[in-house]
C-alpha atoms as a printed R data frame, in Angstrom:
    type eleno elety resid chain resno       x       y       z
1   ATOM     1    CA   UNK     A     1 -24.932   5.887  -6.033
2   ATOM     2    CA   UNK     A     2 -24.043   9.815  -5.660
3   ATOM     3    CA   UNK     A     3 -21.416  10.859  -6.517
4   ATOM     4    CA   UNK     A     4 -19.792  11.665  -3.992
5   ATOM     5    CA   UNK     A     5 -19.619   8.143  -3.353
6   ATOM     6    CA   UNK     A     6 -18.017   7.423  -6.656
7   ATOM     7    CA   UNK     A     7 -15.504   9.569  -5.277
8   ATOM     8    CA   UNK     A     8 -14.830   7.961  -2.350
9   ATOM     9    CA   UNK     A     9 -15.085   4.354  -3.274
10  ATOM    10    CA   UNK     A    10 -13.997   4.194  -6.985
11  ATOM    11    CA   UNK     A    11 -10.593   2.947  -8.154
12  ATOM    12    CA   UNK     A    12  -8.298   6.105  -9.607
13  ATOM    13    CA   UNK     A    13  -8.597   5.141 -13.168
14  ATOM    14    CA   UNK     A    14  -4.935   3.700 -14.777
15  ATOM    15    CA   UNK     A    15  -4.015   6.735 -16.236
16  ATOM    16    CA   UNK     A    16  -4.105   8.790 -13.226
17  ATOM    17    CA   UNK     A    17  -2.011   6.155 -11.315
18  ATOM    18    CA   UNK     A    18   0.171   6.046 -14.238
19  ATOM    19    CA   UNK     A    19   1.142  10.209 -12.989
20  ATOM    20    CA   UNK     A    20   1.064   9.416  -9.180
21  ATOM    21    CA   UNK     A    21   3.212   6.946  -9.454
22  ATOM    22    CA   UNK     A    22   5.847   9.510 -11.091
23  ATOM    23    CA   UNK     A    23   5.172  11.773  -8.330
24  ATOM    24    CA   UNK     A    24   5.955   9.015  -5.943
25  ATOM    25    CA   UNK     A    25   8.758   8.046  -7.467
26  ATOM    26    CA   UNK     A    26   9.875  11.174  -6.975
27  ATOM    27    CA   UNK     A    27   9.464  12.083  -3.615
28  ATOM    28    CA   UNK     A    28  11.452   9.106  -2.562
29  ATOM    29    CA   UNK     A    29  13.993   9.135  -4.397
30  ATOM    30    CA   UNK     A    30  14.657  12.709  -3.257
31  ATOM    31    CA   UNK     A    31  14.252  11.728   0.826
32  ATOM    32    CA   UNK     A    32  17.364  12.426   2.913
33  ATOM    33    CA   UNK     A    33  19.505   9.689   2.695
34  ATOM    34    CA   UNK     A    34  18.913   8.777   6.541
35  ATOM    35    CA   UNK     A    35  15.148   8.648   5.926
36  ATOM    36    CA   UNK     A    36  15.646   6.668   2.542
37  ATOM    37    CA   UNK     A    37  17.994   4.290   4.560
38  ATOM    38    CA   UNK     A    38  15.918   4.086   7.345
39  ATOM    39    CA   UNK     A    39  12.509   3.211   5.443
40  ATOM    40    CA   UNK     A    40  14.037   0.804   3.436
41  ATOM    41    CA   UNK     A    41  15.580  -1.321   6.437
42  ATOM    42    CA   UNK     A    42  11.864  -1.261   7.765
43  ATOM    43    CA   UNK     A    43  10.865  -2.607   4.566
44  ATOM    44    CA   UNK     A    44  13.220  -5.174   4.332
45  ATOM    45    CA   UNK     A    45  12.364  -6.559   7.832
46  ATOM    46    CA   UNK     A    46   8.440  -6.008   6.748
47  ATOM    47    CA   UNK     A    47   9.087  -8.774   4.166
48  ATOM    48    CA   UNK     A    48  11.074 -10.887   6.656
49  ATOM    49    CA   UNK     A    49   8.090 -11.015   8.719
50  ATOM    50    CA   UNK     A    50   5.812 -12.201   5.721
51  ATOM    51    CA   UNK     A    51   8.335 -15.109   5.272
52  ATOM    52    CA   UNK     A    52   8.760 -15.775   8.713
53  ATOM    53    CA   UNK     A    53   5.080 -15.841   8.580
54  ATOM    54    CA   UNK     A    54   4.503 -18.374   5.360
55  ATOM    55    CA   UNK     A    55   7.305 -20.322   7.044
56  ATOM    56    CA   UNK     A    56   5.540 -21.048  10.238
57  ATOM    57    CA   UNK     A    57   1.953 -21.482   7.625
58  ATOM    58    CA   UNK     A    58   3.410 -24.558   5.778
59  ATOM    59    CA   UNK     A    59   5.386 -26.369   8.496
60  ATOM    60    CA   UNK     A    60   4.748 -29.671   8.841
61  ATOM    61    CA   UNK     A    61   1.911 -29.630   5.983
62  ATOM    62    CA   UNK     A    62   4.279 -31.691   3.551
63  ATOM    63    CA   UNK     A    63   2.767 -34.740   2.913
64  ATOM    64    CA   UNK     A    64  -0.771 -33.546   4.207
65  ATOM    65    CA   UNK     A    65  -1.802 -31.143   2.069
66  ATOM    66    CA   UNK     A    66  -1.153 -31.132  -1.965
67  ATOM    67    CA   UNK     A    67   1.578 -29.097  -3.257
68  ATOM    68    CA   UNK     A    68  -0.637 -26.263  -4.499
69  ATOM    69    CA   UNK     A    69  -2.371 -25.910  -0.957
70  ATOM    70    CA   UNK     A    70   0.027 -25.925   0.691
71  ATOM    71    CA   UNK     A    71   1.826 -22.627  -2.106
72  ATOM    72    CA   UNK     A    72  -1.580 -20.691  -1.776
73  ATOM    73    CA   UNK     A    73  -1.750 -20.841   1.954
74  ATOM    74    CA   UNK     A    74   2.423 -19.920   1.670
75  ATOM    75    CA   UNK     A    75   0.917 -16.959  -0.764
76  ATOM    76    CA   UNK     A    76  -1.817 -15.530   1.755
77  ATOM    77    CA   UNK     A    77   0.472 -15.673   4.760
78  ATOM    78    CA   UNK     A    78   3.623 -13.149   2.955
79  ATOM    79    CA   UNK     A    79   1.075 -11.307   2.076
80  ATOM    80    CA   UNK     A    80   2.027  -9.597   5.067
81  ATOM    81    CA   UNK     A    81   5.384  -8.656   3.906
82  ATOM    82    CA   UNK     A    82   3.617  -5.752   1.157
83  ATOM    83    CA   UNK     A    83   1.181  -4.906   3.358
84  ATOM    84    CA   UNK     A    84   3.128  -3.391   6.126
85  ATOM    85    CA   UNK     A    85   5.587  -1.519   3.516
86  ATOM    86    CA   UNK     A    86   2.310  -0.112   1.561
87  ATOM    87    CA   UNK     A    87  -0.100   0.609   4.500
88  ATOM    88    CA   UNK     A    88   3.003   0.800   7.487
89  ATOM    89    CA   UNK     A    89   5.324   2.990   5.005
90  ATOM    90    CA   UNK     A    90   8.306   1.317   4.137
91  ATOM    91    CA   UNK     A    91  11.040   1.400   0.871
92  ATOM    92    CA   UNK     A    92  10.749  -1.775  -1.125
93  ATOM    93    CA   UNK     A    93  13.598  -2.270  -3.799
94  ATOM    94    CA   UNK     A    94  11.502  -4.423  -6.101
95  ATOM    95    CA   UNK     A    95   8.630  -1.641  -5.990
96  ATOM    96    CA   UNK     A    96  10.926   1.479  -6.427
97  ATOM    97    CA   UNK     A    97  11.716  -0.076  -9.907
98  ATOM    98    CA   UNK     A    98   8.764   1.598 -10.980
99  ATOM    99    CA   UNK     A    99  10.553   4.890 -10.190
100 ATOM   100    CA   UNK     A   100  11.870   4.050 -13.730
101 ATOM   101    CA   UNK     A   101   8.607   5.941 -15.032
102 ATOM   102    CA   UNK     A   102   9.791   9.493 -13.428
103 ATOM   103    CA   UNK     A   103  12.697   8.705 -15.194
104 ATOM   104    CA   UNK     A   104  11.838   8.546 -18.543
105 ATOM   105    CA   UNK     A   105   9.335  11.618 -18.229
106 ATOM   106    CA   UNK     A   106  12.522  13.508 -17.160
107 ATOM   107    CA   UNK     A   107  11.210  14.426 -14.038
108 ATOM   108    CA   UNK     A   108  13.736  12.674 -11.942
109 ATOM   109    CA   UNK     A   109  17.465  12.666 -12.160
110 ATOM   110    CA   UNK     A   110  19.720   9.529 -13.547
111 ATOM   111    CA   UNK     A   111  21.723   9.797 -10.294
112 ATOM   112    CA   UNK     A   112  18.927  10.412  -8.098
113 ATOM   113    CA   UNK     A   113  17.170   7.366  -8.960
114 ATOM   114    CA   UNK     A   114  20.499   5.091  -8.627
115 ATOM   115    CA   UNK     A   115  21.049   6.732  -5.301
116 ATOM   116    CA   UNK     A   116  17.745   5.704  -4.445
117 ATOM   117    CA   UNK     A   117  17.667   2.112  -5.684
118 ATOM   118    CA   UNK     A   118  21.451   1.634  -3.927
119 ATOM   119    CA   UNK     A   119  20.465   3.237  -0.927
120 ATOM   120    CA   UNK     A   120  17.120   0.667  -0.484
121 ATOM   121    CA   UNK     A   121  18.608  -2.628  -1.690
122 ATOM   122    CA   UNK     A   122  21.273  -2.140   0.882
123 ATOM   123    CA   UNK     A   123  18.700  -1.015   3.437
124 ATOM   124    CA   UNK     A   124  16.555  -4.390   2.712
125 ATOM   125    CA   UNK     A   125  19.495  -6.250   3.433
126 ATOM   126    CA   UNK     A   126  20.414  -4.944   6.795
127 ATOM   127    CA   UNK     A   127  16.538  -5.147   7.594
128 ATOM   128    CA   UNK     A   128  16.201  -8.646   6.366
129 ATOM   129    CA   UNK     A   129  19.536  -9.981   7.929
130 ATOM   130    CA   UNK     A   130  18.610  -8.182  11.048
131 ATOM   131    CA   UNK     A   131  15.427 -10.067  11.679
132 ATOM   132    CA   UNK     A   132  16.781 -13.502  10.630
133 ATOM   133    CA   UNK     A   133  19.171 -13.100  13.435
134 ATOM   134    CA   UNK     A   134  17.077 -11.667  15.963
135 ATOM   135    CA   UNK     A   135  14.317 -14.738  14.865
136 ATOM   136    CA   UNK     A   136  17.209 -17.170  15.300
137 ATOM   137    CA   UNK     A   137  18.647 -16.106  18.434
138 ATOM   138    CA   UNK     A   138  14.871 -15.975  19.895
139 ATOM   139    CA   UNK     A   139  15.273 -19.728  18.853
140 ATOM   140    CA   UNK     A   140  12.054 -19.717  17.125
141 ATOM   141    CA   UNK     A   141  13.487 -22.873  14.570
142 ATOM   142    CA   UNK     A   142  12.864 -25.039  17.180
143 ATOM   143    CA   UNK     A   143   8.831 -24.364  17.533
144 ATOM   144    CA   UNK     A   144   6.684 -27.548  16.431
145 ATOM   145    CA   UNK     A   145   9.351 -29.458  17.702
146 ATOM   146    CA   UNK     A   146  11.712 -28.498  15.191
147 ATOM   147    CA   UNK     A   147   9.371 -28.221  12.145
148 ATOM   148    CA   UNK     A   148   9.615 -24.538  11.498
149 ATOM   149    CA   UNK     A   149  13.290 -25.246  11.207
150 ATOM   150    CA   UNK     A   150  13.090 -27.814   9.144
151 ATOM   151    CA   UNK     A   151  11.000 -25.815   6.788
152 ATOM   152    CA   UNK     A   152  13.299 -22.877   6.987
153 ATOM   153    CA   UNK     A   153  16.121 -25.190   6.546
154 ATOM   154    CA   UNK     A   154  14.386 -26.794   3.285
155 ATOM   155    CA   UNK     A   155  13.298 -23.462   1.695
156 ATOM   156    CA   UNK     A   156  16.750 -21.898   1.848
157 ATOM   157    CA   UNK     A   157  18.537 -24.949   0.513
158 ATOM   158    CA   UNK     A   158  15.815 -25.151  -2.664
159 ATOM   159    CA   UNK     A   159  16.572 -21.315  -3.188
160 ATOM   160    CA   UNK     A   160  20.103 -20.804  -2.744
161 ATOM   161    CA   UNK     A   161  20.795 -24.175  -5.048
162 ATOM   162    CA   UNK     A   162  18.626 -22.823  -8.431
163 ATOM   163    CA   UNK     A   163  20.146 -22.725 -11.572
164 ATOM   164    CA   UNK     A   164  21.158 -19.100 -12.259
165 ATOM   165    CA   UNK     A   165  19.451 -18.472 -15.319
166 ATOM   166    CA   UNK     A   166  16.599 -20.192 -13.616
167 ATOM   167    CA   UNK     A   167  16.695 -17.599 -10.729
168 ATOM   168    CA   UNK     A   168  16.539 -14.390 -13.078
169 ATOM   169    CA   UNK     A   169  13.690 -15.843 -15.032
170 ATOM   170    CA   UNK     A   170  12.097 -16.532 -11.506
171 ATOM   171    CA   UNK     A   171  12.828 -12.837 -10.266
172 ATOM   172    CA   UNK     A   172  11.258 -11.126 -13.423
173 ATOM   173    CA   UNK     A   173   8.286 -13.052 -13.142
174 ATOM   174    CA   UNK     A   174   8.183 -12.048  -9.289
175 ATOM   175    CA   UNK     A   175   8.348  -8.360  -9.845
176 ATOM   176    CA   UNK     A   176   5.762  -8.271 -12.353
177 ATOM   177    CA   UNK     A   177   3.446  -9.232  -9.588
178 ATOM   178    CA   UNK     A   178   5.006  -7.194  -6.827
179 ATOM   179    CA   UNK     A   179   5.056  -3.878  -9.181
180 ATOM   180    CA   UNK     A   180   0.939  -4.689 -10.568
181 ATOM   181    CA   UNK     A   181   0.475  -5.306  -6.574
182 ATOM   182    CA   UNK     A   182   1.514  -1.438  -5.749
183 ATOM   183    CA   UNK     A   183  -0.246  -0.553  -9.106
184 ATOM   184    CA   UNK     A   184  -3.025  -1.648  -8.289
185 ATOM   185    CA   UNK     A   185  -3.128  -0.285  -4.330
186 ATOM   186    CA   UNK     A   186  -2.032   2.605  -5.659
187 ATOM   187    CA   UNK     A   187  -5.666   2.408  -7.370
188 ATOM   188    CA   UNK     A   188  -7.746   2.223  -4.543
189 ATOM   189    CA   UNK     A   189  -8.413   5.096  -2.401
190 ATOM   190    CA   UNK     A   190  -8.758   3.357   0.954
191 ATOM   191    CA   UNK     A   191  -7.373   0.672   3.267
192 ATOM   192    CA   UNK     A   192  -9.408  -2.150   2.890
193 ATOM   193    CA   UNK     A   193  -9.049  -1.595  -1.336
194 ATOM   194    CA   UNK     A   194  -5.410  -1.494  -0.632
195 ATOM   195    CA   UNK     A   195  -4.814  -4.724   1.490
196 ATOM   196    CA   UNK     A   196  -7.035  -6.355  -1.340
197 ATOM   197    CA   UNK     A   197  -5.273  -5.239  -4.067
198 ATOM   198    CA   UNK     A   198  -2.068  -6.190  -3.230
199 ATOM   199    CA   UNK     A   199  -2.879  -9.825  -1.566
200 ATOM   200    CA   UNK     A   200  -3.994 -11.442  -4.521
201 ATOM   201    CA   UNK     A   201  -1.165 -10.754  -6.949
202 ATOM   202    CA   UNK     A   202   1.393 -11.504  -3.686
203 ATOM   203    CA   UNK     A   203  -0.454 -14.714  -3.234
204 ATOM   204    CA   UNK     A   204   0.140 -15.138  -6.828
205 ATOM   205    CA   UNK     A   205   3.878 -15.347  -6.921
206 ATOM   206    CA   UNK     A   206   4.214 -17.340  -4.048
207 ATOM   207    CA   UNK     A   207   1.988 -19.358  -5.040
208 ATOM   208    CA   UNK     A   208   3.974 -20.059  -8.187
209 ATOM   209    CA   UNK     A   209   7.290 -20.003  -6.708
210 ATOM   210    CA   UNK     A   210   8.568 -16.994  -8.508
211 ATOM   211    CA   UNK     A   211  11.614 -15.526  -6.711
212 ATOM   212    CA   UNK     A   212  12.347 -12.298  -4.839
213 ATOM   213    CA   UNK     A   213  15.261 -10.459  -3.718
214 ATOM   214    CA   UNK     A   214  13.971  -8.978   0.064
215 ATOM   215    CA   UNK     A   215  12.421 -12.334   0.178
216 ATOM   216    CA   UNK     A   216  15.626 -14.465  -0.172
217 ATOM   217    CA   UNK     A   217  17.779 -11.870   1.970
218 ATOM   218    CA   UNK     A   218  15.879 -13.016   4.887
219 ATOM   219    CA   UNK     A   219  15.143 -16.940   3.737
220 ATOM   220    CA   UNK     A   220  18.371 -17.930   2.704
221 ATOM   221    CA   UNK     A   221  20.383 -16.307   5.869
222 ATOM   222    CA   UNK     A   222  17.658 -17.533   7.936
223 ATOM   223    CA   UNK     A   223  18.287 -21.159   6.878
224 ATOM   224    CA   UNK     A   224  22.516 -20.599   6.875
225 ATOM   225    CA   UNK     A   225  22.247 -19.923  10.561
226 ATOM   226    CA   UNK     A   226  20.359 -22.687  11.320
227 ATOM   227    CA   UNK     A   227  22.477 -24.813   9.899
228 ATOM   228    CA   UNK     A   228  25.521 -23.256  10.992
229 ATOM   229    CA   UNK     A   229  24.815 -22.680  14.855
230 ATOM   230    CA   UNK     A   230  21.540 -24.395  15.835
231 ATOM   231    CA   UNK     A   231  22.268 -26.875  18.659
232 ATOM   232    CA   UNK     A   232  22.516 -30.201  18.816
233 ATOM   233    CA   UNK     A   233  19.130 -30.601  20.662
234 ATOM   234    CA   UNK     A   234  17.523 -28.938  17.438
235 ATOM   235    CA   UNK     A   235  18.965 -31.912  15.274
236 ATOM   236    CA   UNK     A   236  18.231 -34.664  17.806
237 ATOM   237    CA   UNK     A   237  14.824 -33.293  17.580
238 ATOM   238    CA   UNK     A   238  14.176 -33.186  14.117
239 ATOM   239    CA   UNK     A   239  16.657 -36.477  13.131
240 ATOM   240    CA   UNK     A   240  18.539 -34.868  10.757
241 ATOM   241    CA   UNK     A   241  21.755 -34.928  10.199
242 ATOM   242    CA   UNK     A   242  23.558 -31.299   9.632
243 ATOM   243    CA   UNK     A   243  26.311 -33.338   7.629
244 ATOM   244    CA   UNK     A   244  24.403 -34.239   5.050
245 ATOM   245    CA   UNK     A   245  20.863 -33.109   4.692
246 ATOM   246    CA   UNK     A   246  20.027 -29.251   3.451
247 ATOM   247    CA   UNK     A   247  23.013 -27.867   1.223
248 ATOM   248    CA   UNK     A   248  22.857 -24.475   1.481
249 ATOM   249    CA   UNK     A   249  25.931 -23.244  -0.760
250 ATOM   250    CA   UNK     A   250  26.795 -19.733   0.210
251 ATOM   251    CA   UNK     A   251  28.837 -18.732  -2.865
252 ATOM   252    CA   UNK     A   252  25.872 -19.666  -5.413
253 ATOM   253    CA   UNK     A   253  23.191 -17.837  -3.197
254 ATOM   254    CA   UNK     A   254  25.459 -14.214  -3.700
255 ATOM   255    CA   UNK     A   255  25.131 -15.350  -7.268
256 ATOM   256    CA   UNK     A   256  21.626 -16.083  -7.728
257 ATOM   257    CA   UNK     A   257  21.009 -13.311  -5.173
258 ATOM   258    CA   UNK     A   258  22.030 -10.754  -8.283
259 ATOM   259    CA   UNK     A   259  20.730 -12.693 -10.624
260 ATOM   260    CA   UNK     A   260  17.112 -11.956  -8.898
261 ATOM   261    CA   UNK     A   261  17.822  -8.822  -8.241
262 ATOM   262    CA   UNK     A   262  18.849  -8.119 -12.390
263 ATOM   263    CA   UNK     A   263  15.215 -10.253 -13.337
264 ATOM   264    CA   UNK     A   264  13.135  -8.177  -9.972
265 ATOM   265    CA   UNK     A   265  14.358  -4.862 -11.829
266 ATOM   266    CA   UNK     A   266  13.651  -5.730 -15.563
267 ATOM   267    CA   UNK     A   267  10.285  -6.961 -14.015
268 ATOM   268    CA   UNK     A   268   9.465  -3.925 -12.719
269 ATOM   269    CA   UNK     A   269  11.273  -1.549 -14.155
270 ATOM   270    CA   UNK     A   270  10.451  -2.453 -17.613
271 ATOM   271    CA   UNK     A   271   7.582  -5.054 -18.149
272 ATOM   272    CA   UNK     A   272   5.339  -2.809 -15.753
273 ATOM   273    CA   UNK     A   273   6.870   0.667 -15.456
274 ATOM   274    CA   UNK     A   274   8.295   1.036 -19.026
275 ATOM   275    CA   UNK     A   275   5.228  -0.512 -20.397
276 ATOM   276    CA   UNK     A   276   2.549   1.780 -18.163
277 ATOM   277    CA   UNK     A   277   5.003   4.783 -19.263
278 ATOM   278    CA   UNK     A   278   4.397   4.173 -22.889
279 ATOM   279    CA   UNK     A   279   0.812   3.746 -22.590
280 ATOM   280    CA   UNK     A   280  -0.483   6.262 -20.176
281 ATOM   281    CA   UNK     A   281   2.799   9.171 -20.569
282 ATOM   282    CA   UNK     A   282   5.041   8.491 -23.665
283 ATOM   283    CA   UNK     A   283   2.489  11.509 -25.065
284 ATOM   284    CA   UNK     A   284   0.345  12.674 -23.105
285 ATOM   285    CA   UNK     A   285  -3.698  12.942 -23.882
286 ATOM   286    CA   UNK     A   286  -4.328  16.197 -25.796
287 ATOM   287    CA   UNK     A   287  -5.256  19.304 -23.489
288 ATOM   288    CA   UNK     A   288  -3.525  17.435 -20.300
289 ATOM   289    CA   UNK     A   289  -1.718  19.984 -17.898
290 ATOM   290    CA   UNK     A   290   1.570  18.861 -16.430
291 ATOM   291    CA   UNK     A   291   3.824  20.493 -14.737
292 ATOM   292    CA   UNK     A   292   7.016  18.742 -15.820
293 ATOM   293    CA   UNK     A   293  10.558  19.856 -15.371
294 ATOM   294    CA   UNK     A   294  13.439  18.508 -16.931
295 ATOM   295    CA   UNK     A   295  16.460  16.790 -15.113
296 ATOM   296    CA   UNK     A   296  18.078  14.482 -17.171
């Protein structure tokens, strides 16, 4: 192999990826607010697709397929979600956690990056909110005679109604994976690499039901208007009765909905960006070049 293939096909080794992602990091959290907002409300309805997506995978499989089937082939189908922020361009909240690494080399300011991580959680939310309610008014709940629905329906009650400790656990897990996911596209050096990279360790935390903040913004809503404004040919359909079947409590969702967004940062934030920032830029290899400026 020449190399100039090496070049071109070989994975940018960790400690390179360990400086681009500072450099990253940096460049978004210094966009124009507009452009920050605006990215991150595509990225937010990026993941609501991938849900919308694994929703419509595992309806109907319950009972025909075993429970870990039925997770992986949840898994491969958000996939989509990452993929269109990473390849599309989009601002993810649990991914800009690793802006955390600018950070501590000083390159970035303290305000900067909370600007940043505000700005983008907020834009997720209008993103993901936006598409549950355009899905629901295109009345997609009722395709497979009401078994997307019911799926939605069942996903957001099992979400919203975790125990709150439960939840955070869940979210750092989840970010661990999302975060090694952009690590590792970050890696590769073209778009095939990149879709690879990130759909394993997305499949991952589906997979094993970890929990994720973009994720729920859209699930949980999702399954709240269904319940709260679906018509009554949607639950003679499906035989259930909205009385009883799929509590969805509002007030503990806002709560667990912090509570994944605390465990998605320390995921990210620390348990991949704090520990790649140690490894790779705590001190820098003797000899290295770097440009650095100071703005803490």
């Amino acid at each position: 192999m020449s190399d100039a293939t090496k070049t071109a096909y070989d994975p940018i080794p960790p400690s390179d990826i360990a400086l681009k992602m500072e450099e990253t990091g940096i460049k978004k959290a210094k966009q124009a607010s507009p452009m920050l907002f605006g990215l991150a409300v595509l990225g937010g309805a990026f993941v609501a697709l991938g849900g919308l997506f694994a929703t419509v995978t595992i309806s109907g499989a319950a009972g025909h397929l075993p429970y870990g089937v039925m997770r992986l082939l949840m898994g491969v189908t958000f996939s989509l979600g990452l993929i269109l922020v990473v390849i599309g361009g989009a601002q993810l909240f649990t991914s800009d956690a690793l802006m955390v690494m600018a950070w501590a080399s000083g390159r970035l300011k303290t305000g900067d990056m909370l600007r940043a991580w505000t700005q983008v959680w907020l834009g997720n939310l209008v993103g993901a909110l936006g598409t549950a309610l355009i899905v629901f008014l295109a009345g997609h709940y009722n395709t497979g005679h009401g078994e997307v629905g019911s799926t939605a329906l069942y996903l957001a009650s099992a979400k919203s109604s975790l125990d709150t400790g439960q939840a955070f656990f869940l979210g750092i897990l989840c970010n661990v994976l999302v975060c090694l996911a952009v690590w590792l596209s970050t890696a590769a050096q073209n778009t095939t690499g990149k879709v690879l990279a990130i759909f394993f360790p997305i499949t991952a935390f589906v997979a094993a039901g970890f929990e994720h903040c973009v994720a729920n913004m859209f699930f949980i809503p999702y399954g709240l208007m269904i319940k709260a404004w679906a018509p009554e040919s949607f639950w003679e359909m499906t035989a259930i009765d909205p009385a009883t079947a799929f509590d969805i409590p509002f007030g503990h969702f806002l709560v667990n909905l912090l509570a994944v967004t605390a465990g998605n940062w320390i995921g990210g934030a620390l348990l991949v960006g704090g520990a790649y920032w140690l490894i790779y830029r705590n001190r820098p290899a003797a000899g290295q070049v770097t440009a650095e400026v100071s703005y803490k």
